[in-house]
TIMI-2910 file (N, C-alpha, C, CB; in pm, 1 decimal, decimal comma, always signed):
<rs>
+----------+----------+----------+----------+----------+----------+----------+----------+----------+----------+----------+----------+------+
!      n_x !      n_y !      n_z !     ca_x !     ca_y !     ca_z !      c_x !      c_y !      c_z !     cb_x !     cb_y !     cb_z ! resn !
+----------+----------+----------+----------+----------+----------+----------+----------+----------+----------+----------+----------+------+
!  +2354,2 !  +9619,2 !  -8369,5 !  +2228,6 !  +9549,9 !  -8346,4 !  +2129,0 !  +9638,8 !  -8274,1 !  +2252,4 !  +9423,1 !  -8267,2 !  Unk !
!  +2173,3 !  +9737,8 !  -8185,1 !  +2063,3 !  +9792,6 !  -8077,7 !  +2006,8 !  +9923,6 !  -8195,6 !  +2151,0 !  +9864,0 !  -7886,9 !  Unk !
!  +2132,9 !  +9907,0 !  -8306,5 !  +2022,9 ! +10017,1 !  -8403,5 !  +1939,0 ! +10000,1 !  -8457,6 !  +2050,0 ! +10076,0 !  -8494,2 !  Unk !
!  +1951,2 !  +9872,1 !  -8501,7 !  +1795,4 !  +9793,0 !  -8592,8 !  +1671,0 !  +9742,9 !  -8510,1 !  +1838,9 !  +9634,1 !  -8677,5 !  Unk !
!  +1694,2 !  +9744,8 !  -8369,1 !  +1620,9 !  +9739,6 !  -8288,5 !  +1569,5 !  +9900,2 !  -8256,5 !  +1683,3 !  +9660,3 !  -8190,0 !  Unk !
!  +1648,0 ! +10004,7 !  -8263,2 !  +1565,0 ! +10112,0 !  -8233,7 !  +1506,2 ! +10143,3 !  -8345,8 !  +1625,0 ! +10220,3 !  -8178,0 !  Unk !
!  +1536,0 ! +10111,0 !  -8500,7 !  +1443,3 ! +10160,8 !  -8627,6 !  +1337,7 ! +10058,7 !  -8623,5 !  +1522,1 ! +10163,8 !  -8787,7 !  Unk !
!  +1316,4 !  +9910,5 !  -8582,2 !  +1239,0 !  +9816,0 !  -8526,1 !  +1117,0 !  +9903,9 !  -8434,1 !  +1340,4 !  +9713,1 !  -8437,2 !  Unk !
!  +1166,8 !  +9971,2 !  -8313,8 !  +1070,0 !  +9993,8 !  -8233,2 !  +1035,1 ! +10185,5 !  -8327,3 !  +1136,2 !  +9972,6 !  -8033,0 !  Unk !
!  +1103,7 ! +10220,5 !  -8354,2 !  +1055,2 ! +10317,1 !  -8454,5 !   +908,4 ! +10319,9 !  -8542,5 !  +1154,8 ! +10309,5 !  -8545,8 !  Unk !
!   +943,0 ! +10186,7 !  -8623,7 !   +840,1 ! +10143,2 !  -8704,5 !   +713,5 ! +10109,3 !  -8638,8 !   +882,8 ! +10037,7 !  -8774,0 !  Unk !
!   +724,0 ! +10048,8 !  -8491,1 !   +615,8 ! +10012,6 !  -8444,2 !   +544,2 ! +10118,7 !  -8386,7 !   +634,2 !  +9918,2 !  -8366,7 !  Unk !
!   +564,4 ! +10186,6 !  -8329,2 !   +550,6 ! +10416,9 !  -8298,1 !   +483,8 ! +10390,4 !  -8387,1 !   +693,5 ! +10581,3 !  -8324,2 !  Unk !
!   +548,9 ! +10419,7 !  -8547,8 !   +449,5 ! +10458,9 !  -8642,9 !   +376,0 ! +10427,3 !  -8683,0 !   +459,4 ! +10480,8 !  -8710,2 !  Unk !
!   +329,6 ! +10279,7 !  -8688,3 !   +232,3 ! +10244,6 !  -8730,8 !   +147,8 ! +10203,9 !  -8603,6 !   +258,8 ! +10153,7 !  -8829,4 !  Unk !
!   +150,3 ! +10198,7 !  -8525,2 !    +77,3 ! +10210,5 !  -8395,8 !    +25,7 ! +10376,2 !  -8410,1 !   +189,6 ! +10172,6 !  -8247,7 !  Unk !
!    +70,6 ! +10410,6 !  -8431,5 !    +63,8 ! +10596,0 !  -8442,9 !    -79,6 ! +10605,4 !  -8552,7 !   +255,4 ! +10691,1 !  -8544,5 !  Unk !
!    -14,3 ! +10573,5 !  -8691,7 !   -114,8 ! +10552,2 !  -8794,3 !   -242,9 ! +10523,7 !  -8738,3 !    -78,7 ! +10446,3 !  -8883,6 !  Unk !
!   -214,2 ! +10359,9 !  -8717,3 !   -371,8 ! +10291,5 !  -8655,6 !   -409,1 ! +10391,0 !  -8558,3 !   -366,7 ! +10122,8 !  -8566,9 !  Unk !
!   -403,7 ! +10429,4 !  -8462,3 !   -477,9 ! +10518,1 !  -8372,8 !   -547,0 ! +10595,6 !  -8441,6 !   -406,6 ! +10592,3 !  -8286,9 !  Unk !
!   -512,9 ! +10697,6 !  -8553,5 !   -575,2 ! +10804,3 !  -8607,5 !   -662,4 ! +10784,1 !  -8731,8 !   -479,7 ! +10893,6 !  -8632,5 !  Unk !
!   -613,1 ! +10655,6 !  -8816,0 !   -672,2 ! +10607,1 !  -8909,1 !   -838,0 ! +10507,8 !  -8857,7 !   -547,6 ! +10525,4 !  -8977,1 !  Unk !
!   -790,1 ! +10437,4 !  -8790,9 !   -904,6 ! +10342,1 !  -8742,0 !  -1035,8 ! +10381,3 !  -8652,3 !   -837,7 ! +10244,4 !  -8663,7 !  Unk !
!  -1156,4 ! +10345,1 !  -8665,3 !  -1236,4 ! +10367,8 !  -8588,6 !  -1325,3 ! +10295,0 !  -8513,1 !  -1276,2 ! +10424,7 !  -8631,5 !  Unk !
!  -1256,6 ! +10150,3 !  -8513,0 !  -1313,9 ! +10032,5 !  -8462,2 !  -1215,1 ! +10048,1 !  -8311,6 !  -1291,9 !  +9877,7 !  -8577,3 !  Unk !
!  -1340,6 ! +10032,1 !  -8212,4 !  -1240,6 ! +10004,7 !  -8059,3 !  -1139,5 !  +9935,4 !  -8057,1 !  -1299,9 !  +9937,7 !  -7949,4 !  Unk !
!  -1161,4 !  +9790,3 !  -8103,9 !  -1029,5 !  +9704,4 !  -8105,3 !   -939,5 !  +9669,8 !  -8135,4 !  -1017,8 !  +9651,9 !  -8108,4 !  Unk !
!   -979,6 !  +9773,3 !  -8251,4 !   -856,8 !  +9802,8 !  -8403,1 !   -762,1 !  +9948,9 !  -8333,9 !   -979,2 !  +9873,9 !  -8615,0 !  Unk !
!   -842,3 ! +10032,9 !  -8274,7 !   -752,9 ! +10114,8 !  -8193,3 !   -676,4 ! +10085,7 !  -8056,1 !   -822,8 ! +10212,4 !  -8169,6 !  Unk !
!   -733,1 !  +9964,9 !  -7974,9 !   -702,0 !  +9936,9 !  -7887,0 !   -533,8 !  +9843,4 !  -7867,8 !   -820,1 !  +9888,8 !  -7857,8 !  Unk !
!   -604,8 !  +9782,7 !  -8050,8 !   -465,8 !  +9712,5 !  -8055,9 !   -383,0 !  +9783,4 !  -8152,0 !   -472,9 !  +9559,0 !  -8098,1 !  Unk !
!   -375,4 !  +9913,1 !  -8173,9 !   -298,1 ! +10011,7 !  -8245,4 !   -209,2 ! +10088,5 !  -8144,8 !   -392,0 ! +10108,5 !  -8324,0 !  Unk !
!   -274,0 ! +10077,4 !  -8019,2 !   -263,3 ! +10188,1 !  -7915,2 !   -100,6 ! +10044,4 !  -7828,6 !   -488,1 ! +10235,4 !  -7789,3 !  Unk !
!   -117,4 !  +9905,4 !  -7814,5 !     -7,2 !  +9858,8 !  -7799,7 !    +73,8 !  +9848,8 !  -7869,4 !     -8,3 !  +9786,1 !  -7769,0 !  Unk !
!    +56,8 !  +9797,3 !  -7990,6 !   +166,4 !  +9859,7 !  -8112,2 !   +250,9 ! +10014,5 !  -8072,5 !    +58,9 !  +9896,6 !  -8271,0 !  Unk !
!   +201,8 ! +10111,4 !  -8020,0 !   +258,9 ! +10200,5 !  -8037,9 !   +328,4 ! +10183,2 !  -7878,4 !   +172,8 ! +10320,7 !  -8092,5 !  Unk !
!   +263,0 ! +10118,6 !  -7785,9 !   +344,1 ! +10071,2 !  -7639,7 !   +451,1 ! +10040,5 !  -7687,0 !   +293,1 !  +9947,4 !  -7546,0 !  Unk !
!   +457,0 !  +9869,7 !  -7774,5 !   +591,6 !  +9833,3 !  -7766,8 !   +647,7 !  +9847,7 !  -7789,9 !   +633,5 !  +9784,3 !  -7773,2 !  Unk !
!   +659,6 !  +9955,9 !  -7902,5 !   +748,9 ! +10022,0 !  -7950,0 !   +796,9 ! +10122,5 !  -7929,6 !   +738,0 ! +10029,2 !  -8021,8 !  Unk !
!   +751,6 ! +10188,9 !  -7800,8 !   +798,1 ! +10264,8 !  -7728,8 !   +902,2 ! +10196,8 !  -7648,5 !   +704,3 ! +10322,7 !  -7667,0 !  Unk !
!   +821,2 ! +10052,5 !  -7546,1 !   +941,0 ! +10010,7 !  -7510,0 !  +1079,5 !  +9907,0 !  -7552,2 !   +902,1 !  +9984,4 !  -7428,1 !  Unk !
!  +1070,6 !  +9895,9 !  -7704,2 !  +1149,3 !  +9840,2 !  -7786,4 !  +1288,9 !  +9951,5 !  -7736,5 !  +1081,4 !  +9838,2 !  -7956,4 !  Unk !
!  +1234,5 ! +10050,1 !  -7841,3 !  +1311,0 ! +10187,9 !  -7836,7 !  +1404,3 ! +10240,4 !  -7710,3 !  +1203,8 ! +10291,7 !  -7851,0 !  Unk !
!  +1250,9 ! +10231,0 !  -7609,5 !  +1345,1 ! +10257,3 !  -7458,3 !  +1478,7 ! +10135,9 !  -7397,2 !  +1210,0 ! +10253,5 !  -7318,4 !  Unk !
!  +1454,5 ! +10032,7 !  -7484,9 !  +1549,3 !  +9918,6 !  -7447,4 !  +1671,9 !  +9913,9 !  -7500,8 !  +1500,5 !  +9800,2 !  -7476,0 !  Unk !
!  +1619,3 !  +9965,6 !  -7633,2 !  +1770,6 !  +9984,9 !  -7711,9 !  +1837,8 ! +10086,1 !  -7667,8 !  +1768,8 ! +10010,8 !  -7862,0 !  Unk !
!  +1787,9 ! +10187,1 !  -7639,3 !  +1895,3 ! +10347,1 !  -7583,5 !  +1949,0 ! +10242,9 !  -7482,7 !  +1799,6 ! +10539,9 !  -7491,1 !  Unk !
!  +1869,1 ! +10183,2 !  -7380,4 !  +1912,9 ! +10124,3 !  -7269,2 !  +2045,2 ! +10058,2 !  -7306,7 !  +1810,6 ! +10031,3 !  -7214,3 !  Unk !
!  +2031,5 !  +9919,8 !  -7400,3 !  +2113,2 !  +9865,4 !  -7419,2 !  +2236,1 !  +9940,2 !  -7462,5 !  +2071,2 !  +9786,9 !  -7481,1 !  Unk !
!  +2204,1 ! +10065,4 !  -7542,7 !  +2291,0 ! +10125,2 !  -7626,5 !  +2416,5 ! +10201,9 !  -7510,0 !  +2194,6 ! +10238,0 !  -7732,2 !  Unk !
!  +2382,9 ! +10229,6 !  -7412,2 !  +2432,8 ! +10253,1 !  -7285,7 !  +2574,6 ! +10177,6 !  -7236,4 !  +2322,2 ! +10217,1 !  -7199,3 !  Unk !
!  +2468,3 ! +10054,4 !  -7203,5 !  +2583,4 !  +9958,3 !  -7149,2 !  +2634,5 !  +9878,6 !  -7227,0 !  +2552,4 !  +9878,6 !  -7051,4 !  Unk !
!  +2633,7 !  +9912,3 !  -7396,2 !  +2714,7 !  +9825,0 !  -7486,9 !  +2868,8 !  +9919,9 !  -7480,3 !  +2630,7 !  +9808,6 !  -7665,3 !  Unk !
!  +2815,0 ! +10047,2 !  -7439,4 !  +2957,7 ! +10150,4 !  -7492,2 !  +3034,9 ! +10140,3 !  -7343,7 !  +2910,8 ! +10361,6 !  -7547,8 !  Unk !
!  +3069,3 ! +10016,5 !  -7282,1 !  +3177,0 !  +9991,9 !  -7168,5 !  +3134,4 ! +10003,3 !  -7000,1 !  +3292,9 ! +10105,7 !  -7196,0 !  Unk !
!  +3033,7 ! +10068,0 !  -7008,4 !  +2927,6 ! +10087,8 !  -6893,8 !  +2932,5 !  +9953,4 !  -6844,8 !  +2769,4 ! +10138,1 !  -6937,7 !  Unk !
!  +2829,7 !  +9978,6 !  -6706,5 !  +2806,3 !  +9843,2 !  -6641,2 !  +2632,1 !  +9880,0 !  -6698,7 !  +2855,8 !  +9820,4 !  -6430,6 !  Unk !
!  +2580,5 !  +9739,0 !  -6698,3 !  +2460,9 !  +9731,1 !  -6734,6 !  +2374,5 !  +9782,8 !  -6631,6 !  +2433,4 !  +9608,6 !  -6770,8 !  Unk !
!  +2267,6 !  +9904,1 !  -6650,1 !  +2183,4 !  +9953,8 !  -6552,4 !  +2074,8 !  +9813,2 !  -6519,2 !  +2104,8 ! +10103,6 !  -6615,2 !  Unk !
!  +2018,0 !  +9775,9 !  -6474,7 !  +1872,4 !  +9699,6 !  -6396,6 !  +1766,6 !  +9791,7 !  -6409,8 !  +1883,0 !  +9665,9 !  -6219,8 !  Unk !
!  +1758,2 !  +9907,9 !  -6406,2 !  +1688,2 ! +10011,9 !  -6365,6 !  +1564,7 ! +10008,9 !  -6511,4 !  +1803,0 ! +10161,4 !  -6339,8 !  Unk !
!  +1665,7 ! +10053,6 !  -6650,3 !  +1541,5 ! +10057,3 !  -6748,3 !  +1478,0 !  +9908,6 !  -6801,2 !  +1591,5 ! +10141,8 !  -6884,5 !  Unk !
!  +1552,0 !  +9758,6 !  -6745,0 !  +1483,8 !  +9672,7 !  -6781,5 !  +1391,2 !  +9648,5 !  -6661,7 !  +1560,3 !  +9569,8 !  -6830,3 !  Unk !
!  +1359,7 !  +9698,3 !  -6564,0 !  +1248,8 !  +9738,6 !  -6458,7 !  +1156,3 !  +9822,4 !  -6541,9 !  +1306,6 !  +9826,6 !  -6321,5 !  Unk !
!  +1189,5 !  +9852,1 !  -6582,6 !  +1092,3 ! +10028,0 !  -6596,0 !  +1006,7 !  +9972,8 !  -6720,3 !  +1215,1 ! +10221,5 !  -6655,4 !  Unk !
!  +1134,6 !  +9886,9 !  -6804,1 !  +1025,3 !  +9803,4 !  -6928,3 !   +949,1 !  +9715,8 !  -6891,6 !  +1085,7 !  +9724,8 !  -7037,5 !  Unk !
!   +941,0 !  +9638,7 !  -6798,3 !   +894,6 !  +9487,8 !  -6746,2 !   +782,2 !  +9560,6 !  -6684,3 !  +1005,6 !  +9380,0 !  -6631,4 !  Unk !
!   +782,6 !  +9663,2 !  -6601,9 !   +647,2 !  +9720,9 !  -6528,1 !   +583,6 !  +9777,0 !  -6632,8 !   +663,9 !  +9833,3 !  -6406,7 !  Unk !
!   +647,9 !  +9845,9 !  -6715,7 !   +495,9 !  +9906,4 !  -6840,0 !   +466,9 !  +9843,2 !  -6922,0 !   +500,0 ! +10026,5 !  -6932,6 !  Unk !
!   +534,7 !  +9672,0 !  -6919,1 !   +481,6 !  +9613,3 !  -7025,7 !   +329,7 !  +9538,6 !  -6921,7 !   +615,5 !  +9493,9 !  -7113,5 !  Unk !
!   +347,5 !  +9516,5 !  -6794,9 !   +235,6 !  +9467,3 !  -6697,5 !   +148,3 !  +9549,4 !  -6708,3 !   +262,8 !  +9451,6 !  -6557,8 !  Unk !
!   +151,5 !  +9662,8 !  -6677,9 !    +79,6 !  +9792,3 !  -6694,9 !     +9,2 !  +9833,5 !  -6800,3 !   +152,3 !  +9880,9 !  -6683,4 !  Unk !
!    +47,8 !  +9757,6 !  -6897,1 !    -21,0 !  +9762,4 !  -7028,6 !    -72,9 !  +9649,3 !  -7056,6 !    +55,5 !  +9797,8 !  -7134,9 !  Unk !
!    -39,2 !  +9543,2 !  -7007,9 !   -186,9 !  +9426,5 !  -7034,1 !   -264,3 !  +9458,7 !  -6982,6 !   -198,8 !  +9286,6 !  -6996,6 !  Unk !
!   -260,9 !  +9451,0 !  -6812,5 !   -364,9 !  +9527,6 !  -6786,2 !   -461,7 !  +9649,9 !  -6802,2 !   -345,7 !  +9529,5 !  -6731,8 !  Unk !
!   -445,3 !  +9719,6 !  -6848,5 !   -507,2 !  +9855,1 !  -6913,1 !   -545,3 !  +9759,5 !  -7068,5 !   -363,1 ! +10025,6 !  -6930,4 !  Unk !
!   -475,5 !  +9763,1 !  -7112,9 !   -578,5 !  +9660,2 !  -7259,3 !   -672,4 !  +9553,3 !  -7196,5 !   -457,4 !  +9541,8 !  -7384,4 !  Unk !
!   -616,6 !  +9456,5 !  -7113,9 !   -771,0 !  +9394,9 !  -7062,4 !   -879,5 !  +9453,2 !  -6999,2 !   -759,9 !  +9304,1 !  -6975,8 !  Unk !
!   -851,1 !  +9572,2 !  -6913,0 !   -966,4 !  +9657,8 !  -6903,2 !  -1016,9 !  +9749,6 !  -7001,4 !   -950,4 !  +9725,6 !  -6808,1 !  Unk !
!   -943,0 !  +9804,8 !  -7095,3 !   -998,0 !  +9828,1 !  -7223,8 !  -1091,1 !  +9724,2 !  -7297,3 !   -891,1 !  +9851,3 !  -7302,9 !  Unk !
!  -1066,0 !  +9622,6 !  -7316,9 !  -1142,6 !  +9520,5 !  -7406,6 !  -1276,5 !  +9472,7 !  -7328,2 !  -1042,1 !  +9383,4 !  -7441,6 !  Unk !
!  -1264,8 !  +9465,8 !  -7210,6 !  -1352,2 !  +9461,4 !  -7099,6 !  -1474,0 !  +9548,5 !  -7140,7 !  -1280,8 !  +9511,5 !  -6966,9 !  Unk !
!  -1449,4 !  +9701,1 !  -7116,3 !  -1480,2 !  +9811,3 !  -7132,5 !  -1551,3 !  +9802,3 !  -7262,3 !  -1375,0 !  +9895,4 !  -7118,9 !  Unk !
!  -1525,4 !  +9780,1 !  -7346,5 !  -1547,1 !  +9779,5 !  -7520,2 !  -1685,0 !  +9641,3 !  -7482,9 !  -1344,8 !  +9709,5 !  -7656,0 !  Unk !
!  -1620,1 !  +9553,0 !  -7466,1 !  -1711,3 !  +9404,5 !  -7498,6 !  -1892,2 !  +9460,4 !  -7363,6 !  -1559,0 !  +9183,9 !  -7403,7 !  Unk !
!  -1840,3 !  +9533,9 !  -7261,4 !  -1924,7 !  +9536,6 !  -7220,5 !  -2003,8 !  +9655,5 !  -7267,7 !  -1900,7 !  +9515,8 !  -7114,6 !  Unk !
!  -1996,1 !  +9764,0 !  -7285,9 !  -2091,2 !  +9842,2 !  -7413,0 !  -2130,3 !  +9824,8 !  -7535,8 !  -2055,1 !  +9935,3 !  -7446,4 !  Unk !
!  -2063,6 !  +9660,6 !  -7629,6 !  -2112,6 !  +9629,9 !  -7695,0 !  -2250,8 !  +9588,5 !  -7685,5 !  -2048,2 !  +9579,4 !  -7724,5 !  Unk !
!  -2246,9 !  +9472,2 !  -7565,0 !  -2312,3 !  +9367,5 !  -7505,3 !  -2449,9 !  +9475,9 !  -7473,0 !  -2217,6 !  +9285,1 !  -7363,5 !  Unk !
!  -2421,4 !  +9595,5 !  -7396,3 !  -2518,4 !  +9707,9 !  -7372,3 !  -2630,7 !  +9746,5 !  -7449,7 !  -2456,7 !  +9810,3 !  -7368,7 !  Unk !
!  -2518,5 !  +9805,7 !  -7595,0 !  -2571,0 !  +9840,6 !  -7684,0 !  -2696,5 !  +9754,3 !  -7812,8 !  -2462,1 !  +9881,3 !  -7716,7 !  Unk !
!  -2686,8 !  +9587,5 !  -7786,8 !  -2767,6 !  +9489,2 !  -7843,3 !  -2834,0 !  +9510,4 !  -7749,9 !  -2731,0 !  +9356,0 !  -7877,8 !  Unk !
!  -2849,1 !  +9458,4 !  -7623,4 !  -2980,7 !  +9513,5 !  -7519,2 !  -3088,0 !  +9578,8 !  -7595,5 !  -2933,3 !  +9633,2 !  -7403,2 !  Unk !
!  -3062,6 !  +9717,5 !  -7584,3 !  -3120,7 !  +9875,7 !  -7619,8 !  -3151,3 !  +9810,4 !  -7809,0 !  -2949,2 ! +10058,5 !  -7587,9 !  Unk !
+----------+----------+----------+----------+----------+----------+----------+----------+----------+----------+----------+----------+------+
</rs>
C-alpha cells in the first residue's frame, strides 16, 4: 500500500511540476505550486510509513514535519492569493 501511495504522491510532483511551467495564470500556478506540496508530502509519508511498516517502532517525528508543512503551506497560499487578488484589484484602478 505505501507503494501506491508513493507513485500517488509521484504523480502529484508531476503534474504540479507541469502546471508550474506550463501555466501563466497566478492562480493556476499558485494552485499547481500545492499540487506539487502534497505530493511532496504524500511521498515524504510513505518513505515514512515505509519505515515503520518493516518492524520498526513508528517515528512521530516525520508525521510532525508533514502536519507543519502542510500549515505552512496554507498559509503561504493564502498570502499568495492575497498577494495576487490585491494587484489585481490595483491593476483595474490604473
Amino acid at each position: 500500500m505505501t507503494t501506491l501511495y508513493g507513485l500517488l504522491g509521484a504523480a502529484l510532483v508531476g503534474i504540479g511540476l507541469f502546471g508550474l511551467l506550463v501555466r501563466t495564470e497566478a492562480l493556476l500556478r499558485i494552485l499547481a505550486f500545492n499540487l506539487l506540496g502534497g505530493g511532496v508530502f504524500l511521498v515524504f509519508g510513505a518513505v515514512a510509513r515505509r519505515g515503520a511498516g518493516a518492524g520498526f517502532a513508528a517515528d512521530p517525528v516525520p508525521q510532525a514535519i508533514i502536519l507543519t508543512g502542510i500549515v505552512v503551506a496554507f498559509a503561504a497560499t493564502t498570502l499568495a492569493v492575497a498577494l495576487v487578488l490585491r494587484i489585481a484589484t490595483d491593476d483595474d484602478e490604473r
